[in-house]
BALOBA-1460 file (C-alpha; in Angstrom, 3 decimals):
// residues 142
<rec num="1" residu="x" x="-27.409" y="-31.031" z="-34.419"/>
<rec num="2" residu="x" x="-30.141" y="-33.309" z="-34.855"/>
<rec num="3" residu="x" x="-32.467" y="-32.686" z="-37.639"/>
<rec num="4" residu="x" x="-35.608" y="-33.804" z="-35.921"/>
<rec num="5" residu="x" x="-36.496" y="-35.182" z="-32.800"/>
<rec num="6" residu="x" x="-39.942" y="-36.277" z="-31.811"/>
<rec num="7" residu="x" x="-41.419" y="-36.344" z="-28.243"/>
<rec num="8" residu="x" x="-43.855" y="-38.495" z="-27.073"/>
<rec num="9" residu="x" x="-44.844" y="-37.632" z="-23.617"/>
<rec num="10" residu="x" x="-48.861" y="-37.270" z="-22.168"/>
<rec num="11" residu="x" x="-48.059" y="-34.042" z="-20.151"/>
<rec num="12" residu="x" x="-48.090" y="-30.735" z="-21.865"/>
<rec num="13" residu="x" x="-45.473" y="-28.987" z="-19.440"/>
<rec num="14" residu="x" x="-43.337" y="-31.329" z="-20.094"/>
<rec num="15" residu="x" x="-43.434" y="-31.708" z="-24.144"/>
<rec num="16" residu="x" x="-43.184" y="-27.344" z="-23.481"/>
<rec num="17" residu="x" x="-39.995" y="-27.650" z="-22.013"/>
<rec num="18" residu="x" x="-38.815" y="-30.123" z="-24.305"/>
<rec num="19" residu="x" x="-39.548" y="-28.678" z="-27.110"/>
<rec num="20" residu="x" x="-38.023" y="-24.929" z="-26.084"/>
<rec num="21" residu="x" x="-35.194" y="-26.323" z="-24.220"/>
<rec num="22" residu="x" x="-34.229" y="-28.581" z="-27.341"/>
<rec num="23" residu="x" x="-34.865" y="-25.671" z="-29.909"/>
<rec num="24" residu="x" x="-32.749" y="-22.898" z="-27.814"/>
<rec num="25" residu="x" x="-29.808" y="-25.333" z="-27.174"/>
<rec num="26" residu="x" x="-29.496" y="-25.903" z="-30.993"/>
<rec num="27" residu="x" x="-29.714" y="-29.791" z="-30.244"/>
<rec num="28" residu="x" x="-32.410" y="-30.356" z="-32.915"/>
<rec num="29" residu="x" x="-33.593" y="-28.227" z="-35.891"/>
<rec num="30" residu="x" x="-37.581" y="-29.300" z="-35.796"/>
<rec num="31" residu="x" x="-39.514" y="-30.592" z="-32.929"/>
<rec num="32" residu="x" x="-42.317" y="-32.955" z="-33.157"/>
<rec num="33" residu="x" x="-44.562" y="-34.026" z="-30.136"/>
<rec num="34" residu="x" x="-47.093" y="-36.881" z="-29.870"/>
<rec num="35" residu="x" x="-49.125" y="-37.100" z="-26.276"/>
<rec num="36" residu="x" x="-48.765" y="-40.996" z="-26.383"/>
<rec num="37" residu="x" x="-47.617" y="-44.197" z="-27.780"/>
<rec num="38" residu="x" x="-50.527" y="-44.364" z="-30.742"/>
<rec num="39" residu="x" x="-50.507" y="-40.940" z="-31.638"/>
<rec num="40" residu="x" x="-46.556" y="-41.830" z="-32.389"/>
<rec num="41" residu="x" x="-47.255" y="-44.800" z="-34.217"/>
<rec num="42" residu="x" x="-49.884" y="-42.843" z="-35.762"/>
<rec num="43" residu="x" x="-47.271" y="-40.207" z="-36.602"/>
<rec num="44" residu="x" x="-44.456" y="-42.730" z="-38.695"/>
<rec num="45" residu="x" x="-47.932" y="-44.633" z="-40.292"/>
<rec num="46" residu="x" x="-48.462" y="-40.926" z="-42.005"/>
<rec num="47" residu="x" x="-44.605" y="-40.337" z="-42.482"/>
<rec num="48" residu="x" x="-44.359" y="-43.766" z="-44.680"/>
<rec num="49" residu="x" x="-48.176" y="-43.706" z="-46.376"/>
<rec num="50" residu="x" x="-46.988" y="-40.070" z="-47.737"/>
<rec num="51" residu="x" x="-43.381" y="-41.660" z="-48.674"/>
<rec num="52" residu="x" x="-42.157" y="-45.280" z="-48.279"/>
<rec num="53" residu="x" x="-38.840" y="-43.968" z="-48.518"/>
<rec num="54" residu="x" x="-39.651" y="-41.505" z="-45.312"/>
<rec num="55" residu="x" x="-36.337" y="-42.161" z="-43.890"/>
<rec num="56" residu="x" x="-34.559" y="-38.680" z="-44.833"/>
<rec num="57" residu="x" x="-38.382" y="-36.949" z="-43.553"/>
<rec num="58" residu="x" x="-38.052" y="-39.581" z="-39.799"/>
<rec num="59" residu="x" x="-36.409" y="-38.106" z="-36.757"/>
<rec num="60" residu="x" x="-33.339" y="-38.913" z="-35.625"/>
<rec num="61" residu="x" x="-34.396" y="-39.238" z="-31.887"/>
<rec num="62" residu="x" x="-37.369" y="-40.076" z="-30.123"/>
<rec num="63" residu="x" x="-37.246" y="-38.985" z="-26.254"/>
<rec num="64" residu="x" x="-40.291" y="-41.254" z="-25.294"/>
<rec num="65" residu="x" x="-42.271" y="-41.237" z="-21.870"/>
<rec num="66" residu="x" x="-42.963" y="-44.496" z="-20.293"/>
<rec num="67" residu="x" x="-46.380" y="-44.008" z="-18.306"/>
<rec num="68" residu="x" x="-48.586" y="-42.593" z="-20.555"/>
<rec num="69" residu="x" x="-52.627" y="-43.481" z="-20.863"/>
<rec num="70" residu="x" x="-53.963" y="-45.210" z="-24.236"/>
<rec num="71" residu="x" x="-50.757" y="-46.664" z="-25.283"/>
<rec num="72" residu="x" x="-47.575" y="-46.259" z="-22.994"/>
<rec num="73" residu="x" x="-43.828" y="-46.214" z="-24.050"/>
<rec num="74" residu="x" x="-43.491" y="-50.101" z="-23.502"/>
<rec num="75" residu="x" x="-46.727" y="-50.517" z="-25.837"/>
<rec num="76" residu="x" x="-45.206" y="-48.375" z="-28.101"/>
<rec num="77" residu="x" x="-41.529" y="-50.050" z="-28.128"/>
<rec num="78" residu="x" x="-43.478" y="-53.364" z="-28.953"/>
<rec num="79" residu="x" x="-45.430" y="-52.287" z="-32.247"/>
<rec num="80" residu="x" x="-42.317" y="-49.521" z="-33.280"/>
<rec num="81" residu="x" x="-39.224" y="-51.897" z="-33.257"/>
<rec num="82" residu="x" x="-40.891" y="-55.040" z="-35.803"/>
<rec num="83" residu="x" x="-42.528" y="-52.111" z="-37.833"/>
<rec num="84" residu="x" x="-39.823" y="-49.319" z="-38.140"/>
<rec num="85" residu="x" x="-36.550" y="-50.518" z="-36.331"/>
<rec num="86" residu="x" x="-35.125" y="-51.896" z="-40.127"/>
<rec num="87" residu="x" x="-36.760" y="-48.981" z="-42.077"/>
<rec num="88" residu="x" x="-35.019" y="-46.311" z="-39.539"/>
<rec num="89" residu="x" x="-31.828" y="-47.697" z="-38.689"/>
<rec num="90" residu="x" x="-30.577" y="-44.242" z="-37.680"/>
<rec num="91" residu="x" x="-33.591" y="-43.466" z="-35.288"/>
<rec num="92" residu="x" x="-32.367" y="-43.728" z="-32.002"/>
<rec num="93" residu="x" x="-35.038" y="-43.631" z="-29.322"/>
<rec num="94" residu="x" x="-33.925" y="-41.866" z="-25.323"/>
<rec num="95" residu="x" x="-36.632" y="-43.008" z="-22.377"/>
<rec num="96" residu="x" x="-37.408" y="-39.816" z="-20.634"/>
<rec num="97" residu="x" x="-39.382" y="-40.735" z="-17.778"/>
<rec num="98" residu="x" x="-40.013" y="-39.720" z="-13.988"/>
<rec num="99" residu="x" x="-39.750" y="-43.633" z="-12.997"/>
<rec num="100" residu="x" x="-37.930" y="-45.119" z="-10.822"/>
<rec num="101" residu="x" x="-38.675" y="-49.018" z="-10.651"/>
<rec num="102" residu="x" x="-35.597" y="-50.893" z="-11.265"/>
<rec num="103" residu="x" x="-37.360" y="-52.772" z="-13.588"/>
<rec num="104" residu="x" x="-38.323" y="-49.998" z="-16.263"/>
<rec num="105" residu="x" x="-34.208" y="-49.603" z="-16.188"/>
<rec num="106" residu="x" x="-33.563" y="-53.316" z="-17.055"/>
<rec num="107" residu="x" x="-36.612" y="-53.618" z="-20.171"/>
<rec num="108" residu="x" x="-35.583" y="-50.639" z="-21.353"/>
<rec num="109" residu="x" x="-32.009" y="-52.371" z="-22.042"/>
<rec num="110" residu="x" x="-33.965" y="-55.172" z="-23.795"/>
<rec num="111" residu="x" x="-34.538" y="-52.778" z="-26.991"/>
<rec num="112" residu="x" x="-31.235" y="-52.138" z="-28.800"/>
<rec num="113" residu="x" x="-32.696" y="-49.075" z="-30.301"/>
<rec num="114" residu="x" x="-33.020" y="-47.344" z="-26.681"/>
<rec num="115" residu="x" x="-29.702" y="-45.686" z="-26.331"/>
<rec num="116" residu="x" x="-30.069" y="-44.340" z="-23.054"/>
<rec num="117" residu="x" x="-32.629" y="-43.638" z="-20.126"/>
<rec num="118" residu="x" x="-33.131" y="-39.847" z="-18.669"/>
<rec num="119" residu="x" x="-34.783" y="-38.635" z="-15.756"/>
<rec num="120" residu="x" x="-37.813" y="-36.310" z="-16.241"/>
<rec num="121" residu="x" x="-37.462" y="-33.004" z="-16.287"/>
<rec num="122" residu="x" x="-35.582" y="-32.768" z="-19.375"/>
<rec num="123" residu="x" x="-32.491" y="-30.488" z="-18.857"/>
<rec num="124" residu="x" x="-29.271" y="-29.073" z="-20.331"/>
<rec num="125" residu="x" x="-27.332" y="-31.465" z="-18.402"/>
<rec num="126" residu="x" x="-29.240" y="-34.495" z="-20.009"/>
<rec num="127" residu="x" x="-28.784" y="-32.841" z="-23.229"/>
<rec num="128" residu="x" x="-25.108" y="-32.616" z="-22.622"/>
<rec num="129" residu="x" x="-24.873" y="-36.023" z="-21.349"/>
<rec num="130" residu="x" x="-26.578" y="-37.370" z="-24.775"/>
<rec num="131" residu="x" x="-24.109" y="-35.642" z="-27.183"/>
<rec num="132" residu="x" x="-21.579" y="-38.179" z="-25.412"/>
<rec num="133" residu="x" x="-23.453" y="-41.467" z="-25.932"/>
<rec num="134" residu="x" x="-21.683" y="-43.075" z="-28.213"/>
<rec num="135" residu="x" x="-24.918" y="-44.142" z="-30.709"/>
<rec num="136" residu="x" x="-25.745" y="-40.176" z="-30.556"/>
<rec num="137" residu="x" x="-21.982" y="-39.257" z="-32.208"/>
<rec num="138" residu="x" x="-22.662" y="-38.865" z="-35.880"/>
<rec num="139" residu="x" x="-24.920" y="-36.189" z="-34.806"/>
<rec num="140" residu="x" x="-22.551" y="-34.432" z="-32.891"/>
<rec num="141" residu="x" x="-19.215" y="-34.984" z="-33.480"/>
<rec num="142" residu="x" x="-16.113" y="-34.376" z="-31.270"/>
């Protein structure tokens, strides 16, 4: 189980059925939202002002929506990775979108901290699917 997970996603229905779905399943312990990219940069800028050693307080994943307005998930990916990347080597971050341009696929494969790229709605399946990723096994073991 995953201690924390944070979602970052602009539509309430879907942070809803993240949250519940990754509650009930017992894949994370706490759930944290954020409706876009600056309200999650906004969210680790509080985590380390609080504690600069906010690694053992960070989440473990972040499932992060790509079209979002204000900041979207590539925005986000650009300020995250120089800022937090080294500070959270454990943070592993999951692109949950509803895209389907080829080319969201191949940038998202440019950021070694993206472990994998789901379709939107989250589901049980996806959740399944994680466990096996091999970057998501210390969390769940075999």
């Amino acid at each position: 189980m995953i201690r924390k997970v944070l979602c970052v996603d602009d539509d309430s229905i879907s942070l809803t059925i993240s949250q519940l779905l990754l509650k009930r399943t017992g894949f994370a312990a706490e759930v944290d939202t954020a409706i876009d990219g600056s309200d999650a940069l906004d969210y680790f800028e509080k985590l380390f002002s609080k504690d600069p050693e906010a690694t053992q307080h960070a989440p473990g994943l972040i499932l992060l929506d790509i079209n979002m307005p204000v900041m979207n998930g590539w925005e986000f990916l650009q300020s995250y990775v120089p800022t937090y990347a080294d500070k959270l080597p454990g943070t592993r971050i999951v692109i949950l979108s509803s895209t389907i341009d080829p080319e969201d696929f191949a940038l998202a494969k440019q950021y070694p901290v993206v472990v994998q790229f789901i379709s939107k709605p989250l589901s049980i399946e996806n959740l399944e699917e994680l466990k096996m990723n091999e970057a998501m096994r210390e969390y769940f073991p075999a």
